[in-house]
C-alpha positions as CSV (number, residue, x, y, z in Angstrom):
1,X,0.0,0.0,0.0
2,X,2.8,2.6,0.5
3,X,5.5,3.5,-1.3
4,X,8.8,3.7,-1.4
5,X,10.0,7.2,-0.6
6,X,13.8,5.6,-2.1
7,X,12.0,4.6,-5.1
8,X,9.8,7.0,-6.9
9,X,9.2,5.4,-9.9
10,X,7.3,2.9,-8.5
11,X,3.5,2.5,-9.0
12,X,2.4,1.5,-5.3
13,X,0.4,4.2,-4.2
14,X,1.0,6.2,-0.5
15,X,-1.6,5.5,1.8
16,X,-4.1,8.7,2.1
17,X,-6.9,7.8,4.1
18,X,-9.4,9.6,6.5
19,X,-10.5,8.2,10.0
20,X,-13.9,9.2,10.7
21,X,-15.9,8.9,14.1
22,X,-17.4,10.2,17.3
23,X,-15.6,11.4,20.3
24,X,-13.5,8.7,22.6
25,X,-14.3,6.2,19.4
26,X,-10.8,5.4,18.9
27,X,-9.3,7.6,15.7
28,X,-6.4,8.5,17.5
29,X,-5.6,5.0,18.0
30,X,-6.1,3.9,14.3
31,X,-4.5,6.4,12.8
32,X,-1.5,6.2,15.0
33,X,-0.9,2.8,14.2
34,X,-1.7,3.1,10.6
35,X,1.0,5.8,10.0
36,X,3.4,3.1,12.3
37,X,2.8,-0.1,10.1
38,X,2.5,2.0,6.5
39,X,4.8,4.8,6.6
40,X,2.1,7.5,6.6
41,X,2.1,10.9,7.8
42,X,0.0,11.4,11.2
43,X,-2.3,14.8,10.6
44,X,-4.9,16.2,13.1
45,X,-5.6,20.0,12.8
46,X,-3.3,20.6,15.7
47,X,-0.5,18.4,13.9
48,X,-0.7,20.8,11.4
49,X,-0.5,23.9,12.7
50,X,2.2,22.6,14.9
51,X,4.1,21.6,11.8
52,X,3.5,24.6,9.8
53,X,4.4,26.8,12.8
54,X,8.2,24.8,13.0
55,X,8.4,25.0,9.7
56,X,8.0,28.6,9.1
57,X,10.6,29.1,12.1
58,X,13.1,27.2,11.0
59,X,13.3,28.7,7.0
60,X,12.7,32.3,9.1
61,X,16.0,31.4,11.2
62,X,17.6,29.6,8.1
63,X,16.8,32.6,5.8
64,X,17.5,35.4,8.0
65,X,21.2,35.4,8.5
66,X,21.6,35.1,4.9
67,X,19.5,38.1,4.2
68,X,21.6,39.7,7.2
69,X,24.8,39.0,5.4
70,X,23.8,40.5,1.7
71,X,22.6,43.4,3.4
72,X,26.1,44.2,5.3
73,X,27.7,43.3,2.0
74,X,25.8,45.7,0.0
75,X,26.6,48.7,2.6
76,X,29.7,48.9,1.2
77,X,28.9,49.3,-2.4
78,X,29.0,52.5,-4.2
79,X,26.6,55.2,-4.7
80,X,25.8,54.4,-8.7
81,X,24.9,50.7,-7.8
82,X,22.2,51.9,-4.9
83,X,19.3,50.6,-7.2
84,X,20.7,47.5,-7.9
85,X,21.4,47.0,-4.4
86,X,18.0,48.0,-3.5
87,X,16.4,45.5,-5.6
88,X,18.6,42.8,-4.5
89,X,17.9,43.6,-0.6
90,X,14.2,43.7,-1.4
91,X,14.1,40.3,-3.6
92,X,16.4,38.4,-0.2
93,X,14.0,40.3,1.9
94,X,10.5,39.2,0.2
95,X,10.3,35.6,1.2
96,X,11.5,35.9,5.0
97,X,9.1,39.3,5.5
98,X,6.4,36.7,3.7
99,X,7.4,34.2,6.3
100,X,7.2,36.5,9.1
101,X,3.7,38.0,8.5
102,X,2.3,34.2,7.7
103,X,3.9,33.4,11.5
104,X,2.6,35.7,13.0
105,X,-0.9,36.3,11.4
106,X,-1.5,32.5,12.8
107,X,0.0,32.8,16.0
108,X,-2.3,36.5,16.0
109,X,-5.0,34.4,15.3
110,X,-4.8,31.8,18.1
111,X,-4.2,34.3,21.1
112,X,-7.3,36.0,20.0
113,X,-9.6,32.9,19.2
114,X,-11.6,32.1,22.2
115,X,-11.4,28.7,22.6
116,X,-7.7,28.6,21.3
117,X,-8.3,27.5,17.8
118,X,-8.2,29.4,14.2
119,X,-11.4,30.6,12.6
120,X,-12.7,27.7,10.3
121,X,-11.9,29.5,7.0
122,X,-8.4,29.3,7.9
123,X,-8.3,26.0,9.2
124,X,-9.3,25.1,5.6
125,X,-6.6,27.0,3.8
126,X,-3.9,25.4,5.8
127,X,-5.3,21.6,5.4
128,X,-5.3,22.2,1.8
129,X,-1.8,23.5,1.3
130,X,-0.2,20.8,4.0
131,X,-2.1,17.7,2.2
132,X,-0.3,18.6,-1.3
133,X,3.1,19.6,0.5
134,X,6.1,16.8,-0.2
135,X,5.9,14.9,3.1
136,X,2.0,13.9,2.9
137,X,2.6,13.6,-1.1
138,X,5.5,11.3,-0.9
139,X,4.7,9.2,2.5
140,X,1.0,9.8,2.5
141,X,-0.9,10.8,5.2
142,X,-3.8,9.5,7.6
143,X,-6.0,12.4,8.6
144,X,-7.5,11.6,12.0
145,X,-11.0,13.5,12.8
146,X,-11.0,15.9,10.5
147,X,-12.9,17.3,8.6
148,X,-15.5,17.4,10.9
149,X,-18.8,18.4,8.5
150,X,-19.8,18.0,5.1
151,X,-18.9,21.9,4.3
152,X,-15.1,21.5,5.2
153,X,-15.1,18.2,3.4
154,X,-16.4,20.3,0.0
155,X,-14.1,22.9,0.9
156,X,-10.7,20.6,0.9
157,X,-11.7,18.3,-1.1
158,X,-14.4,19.2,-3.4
159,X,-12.3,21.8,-5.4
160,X,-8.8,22.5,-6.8
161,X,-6.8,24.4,-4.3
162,X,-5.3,27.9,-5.2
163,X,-1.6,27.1,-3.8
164,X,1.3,29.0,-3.8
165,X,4.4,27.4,-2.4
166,X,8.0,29.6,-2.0
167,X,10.7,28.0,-3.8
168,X,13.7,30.3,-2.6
169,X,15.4,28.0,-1.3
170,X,15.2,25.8,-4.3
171,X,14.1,22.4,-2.4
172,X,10.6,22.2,-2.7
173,X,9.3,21.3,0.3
174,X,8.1,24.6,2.3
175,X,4.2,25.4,3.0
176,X,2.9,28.2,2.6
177,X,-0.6,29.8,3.5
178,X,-2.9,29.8,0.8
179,X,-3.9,33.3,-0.8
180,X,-1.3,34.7,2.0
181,X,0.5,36.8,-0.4
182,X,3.9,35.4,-2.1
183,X,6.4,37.2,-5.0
184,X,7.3,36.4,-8.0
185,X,8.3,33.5,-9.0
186,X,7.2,32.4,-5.7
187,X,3.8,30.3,-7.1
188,X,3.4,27.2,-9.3
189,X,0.6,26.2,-11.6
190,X,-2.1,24.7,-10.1
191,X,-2.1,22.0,-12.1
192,X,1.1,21.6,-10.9
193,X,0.9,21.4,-7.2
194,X,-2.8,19.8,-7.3
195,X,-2.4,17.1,-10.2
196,X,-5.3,16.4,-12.2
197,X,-8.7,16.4,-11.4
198,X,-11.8,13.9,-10.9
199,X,-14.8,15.6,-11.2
200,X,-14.7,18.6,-9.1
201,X,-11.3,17.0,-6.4
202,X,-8.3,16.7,-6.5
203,X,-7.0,13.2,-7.0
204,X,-3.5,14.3,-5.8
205,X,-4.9,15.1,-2.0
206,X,-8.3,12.9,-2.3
207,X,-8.2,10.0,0.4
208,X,-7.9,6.5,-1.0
209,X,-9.9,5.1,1.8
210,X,-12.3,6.7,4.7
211,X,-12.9,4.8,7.7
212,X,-15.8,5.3,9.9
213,X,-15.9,4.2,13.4
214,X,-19.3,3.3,14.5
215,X,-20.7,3.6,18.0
216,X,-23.6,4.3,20.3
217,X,-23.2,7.7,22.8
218,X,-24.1,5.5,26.1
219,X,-21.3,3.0,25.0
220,X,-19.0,6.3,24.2
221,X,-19.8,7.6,27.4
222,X,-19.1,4.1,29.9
223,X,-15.5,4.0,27.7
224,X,-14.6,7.6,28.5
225,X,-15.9,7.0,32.5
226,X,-13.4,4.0,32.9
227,X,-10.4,6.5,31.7
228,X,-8.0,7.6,34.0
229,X,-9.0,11.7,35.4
230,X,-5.5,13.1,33.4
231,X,-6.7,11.3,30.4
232,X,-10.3,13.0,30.5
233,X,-8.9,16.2,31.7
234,X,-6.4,16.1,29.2
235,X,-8.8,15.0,26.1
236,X,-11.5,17.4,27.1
237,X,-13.9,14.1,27.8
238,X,-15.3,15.3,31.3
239,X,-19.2,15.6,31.1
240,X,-19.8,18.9,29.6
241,X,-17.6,18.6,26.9
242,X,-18.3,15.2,26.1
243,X,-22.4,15.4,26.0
244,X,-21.4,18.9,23.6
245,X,-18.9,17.1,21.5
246,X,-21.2,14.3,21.2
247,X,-23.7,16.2,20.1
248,X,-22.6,18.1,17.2
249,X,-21.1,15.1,15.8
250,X,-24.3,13.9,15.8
251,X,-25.8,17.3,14.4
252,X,-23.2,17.0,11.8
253,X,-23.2,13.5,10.5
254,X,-26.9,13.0,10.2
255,X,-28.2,11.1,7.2
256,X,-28.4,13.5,4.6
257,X,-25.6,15.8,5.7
258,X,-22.5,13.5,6.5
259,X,-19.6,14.2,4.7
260,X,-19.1,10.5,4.0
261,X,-21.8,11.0,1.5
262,X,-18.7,13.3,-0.3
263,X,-16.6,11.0,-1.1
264,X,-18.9,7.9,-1.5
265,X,-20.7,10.1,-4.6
266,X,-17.2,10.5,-5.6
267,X,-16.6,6.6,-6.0
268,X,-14.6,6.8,-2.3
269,X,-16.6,4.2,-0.5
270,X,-16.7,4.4,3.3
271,X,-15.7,1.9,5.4
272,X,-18.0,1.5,8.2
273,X,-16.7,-0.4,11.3
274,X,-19.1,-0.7,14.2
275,X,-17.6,-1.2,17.6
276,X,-21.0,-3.1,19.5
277,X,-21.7,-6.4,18.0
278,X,-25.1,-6.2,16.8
279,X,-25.9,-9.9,18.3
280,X,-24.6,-9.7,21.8
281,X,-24.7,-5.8,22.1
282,X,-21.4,-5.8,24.0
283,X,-18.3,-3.6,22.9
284,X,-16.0,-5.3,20.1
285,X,-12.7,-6.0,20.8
286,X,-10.6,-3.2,19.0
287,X,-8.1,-5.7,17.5
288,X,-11.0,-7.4,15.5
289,X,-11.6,-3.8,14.5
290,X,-7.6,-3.3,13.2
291,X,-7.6,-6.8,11.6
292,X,-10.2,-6.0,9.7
293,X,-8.9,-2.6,8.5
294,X,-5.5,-4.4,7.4
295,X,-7.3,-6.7,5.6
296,X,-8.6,-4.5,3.6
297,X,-5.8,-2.2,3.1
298,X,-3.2,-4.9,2.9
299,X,0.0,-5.7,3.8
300,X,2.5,-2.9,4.0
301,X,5.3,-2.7,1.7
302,X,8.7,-4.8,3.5
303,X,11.6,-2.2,4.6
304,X,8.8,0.6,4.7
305,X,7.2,1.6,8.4
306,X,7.2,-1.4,11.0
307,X,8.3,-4.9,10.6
308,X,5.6,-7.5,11.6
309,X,8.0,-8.1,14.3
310,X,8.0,-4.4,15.5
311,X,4.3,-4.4,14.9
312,X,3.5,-7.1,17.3
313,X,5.8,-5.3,19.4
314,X,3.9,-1.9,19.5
315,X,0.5,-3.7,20.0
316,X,1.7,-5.5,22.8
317,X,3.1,-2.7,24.3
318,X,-0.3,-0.8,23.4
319,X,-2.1,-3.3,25.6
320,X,0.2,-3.3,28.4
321,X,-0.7,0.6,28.5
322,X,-4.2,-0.2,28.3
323,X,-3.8,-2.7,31.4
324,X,-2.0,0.2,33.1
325,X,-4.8,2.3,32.1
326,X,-7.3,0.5,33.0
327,X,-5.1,-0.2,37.1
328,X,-4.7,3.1,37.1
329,X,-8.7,3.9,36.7
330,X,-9.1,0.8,39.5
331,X,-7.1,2.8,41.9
332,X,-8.5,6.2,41.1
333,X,-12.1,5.0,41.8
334,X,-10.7,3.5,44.7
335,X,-9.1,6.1,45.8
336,X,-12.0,8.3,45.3
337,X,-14.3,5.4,47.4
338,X,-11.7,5.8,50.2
339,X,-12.0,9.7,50.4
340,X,-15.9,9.8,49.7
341,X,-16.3,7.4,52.8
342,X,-13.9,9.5,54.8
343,X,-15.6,12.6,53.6
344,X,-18.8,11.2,55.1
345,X,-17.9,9.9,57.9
346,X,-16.0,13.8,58.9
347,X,-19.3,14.8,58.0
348,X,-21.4,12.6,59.6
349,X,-19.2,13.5,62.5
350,X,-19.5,17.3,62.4
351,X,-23.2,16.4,62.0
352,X,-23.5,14.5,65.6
353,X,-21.3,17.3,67.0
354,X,-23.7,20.3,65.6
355,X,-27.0,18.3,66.2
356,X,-25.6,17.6,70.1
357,X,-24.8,21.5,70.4
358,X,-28.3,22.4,68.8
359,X,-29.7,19.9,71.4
360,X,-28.2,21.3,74.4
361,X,-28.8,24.9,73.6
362,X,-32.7,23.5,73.3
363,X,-32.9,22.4,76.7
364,X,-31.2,25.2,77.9
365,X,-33.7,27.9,76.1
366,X,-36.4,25.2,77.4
367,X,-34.8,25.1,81.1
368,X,-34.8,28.8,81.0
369,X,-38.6,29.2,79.8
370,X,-39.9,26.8,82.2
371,X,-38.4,28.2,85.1
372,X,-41.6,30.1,86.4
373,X,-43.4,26.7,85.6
374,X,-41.6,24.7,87.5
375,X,-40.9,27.1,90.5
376,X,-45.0,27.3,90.6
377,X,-44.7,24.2,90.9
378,X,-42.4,23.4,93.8
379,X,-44.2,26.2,96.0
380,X,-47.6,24.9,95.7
381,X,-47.6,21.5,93.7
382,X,-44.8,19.3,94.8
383,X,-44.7,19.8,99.1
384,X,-48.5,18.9,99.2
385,X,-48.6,16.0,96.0
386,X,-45.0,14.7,97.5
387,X,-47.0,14.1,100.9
388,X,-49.9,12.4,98.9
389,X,-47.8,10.1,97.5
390,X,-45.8,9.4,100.5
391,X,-49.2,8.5,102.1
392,X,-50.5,6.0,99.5
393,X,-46.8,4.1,99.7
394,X,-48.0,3.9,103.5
395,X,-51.4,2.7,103.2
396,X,-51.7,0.9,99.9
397,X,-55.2,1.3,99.1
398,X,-57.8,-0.5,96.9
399,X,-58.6,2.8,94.9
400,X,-55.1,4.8,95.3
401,X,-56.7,7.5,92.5
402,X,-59.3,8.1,94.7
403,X,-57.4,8.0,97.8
404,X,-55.1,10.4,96.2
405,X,-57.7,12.9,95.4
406,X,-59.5,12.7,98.6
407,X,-56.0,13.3,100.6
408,X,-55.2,16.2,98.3
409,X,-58.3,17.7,98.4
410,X,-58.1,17.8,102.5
411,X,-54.9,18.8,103.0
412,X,-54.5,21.1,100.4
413,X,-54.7,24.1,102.0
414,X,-56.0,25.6,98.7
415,X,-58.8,23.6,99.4
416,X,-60.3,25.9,101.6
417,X,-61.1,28.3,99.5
418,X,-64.0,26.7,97.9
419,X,-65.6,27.7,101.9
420,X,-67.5,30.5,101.4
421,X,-66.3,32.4,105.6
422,X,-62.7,31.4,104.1
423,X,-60.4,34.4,103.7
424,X,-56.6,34.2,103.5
425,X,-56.2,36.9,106.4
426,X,-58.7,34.8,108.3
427,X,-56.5,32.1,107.9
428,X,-53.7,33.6,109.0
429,X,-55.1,35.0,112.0
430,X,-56.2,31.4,112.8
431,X,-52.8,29.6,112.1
432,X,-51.6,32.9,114.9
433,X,-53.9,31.6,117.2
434,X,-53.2,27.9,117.1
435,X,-49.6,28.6,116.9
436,X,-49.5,31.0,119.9
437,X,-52.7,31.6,122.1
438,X,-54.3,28.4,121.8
439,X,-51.4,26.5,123.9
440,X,-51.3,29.6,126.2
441,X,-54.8,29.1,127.0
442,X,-54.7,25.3,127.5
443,X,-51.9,25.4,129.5
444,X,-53.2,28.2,132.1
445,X,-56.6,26.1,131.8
446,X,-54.7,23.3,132.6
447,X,-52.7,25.3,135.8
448,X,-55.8,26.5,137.2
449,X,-56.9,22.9,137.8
């Protein structure tokens, strides 16, 4: 399937293919090993940008201290060759100020974009010139999750791209930003950088093969919760982002407006490969899934990308991350049952402590609002209904209620009110006299005789 960078004659064909699917469906991991076994260049949008950015670093620190040099030199050339020296300054200048403004009008581009990615447009633009640039022509390329609609599918692909590539260096293999500006000399034919076309795309940057990747949002959504927390942090799978992701795929691949309909009018017939066994609705293993996707590309060219041997190799080791992976998502959710338990037990804790503080502050407010009560009820309840009591513990009787009542109602000394000569100054005057006179008199009575 790939060919032979060493040999350019030769009529195998570089991989180009595009891996299609959700969110957490596994692109990444396709497309990564893809590029390992065949030789292909790995492209996401960031990729690109990435590589565009180095790139136009490197020719702006390559180029520089050239121009640098010519300029000294031709300071010291006379006055009647100022033109000449002019024009030669401005034609060593053009490409690195070209190169500057292109660096800068992206990096310009990222600070001010929001969510820290270039407006659509220009994402676009970029794809198109990197896809016909030397290393995806020569190695081919594997485009992982992108594009992401029908529209930027059309854009890329649908039409020949205007591309203008430098050449001052003479070797071919810079990028350049599409309608970005450029001098003389500066831009090849379209024809030329595009290659010939099928329809209305280019059959120098069309895919060979698009694979789709096939799966349900609750299966999606289970994979991305067994994940390590750096992993989802780090892939933008926590809920929000994943339910929102999610979603616009879905928005954006419905029946009529996938962008696999693009390239399957266009004779490129999608590959769909579903990850949930229609049968036993469980999850299928993802080396069925790379099996059958090398059976259909076939085997890669000997010398070119991995061995077999180094192939095995990198799957195995592939698995034992996954195994770590998946221990590492063990401990975490162990982890995390350990602290929620502690959690609630400090909290259950500080509960008891509060609800015993709220307690005791009740009984005092309570203590402090039955005061009168209960002092009411020590001067005129408890001496006389504490004698009662002590009374029927003496005696026993049949009909203690009614014992009880009778003895309170006598010696009560309430009671006496309900007599209609009672008076509480009387009563005094009578507890005087039978404290104090009344013995007098008995005992003088008793003298006498």
């Amino acid at each position: 399937m790939n060919p032979n960078p060493q040999e350019p004659t030769t009529t195998v064909q570089p991989l180009k293919a595009i891996i299609h699917g959700p969110p957490a469906s596994g692109k990444s991991t396709l497309a990564q090993r893809l590029c390992k076994l065949y030789g292909a260049h790995y492209v996401t949008v960031k990729t690109m940008i990435e590589e565009i950015l180095e790139d136009l670093r490197e020719r702006i620190a390559m180029k520089r201290p050239k121009v640098e040099k010519i300029i000294k030199e031709d300071m010291g050339e006379e006055e009647e060759e100022e033109e000449e020296v002019e024009e030669e300054e401005e034609e060593a200048m053009g490409p690195v100020e070209e190169w500057e403004e292109q660096y800068r009008d992206i990096t310009i581009s990222l600070e001010k974009s929001v969510d820290g990615q270039l407006p659509d447009d220009y994402v676009v633009r970029l794809m198109k010139t990197f896809l016909v640039n030397d290393t995806c022509q020569r190695s081919g390329y594997v485009l992982d999750g992108y594009p992401k609609n029908i529209q930027q599918a059309k854009e890329i692909f649908g039409q020949a791209a205007e591309v203008s590539r430098p050449n001052a260096e003479g070797d071919g293999t810079g990028l350049a930003v599409p309608g970005e500006g450029g001098g003389e000399g500066a831009a090849s034919p379209v024809q030329d950088q595009i290659g010939d076309l099928i329809g209305n795309a280019s059959n120098k940057i069309m895919p060979d093969f698009v694979f789709s990747l096939q799966a349900t949002d609750d299966m999606l959504c289970e994979r991305v919760m067994r994940l390590p927390h750096k992993i989802i942090q780090s892939k933008n799978y926590d809920e929000v982002n994943m339910l929102r992701r999610l979603a616009l795929f879905r928005l954006n691949n419905t029946e009529e407006n996938t962008m696999l309909k693009l390239f399957d009018d266009n004779g490129i017939h999608p590959v769909l490969l579903n990850e949930l066994d229609e049968d036993t609705k469980e999850p299928v293993d993802f080396e069925c899934i790379w099996t059958t996707v090398i059976t259909i590309l076939g085997e890669p060219i000997p010398g070119f990308g991995l061995s077999p041997e180094e192939m095995t190799e990198l799957i195995r080791l592939e698995q034992e991350q996954q195994k770590l992976q998946q221990e590492e998502f063990r401990l975490e959710r162990k982890l995390r049952e350990e602290s929620a338990m502690l959690n609630y037990q400090d909290k259950m804790e500080r509960w008891a402590d509060t609800l015993q503080k709220l307690q005791m502050e009740e009984e005092k407010i309570l203590i402090a609002q039955t005061e009168p009560l209960r002092n009411y009820l020590m001067k005129y309840i408890f001496p006389t209904l504490t004698k009662a009591l002590i009374e029927v513990a003496k005696i026993k009787p049949d009909d203690p209620v009614d014992f009880l009542a009778e003895f309170l109602f006598k010696e009560n000394p309430e009671g006496k009110m309900f007599d209609p000569s009672y008076t509480r100054d009387g009563e005094h005057v009578l507890e005087q006299y039978e404290t104090n006179i009344q013995p007098s008199i008995i005992r003088s009575c008793t003298s006498n005789l």
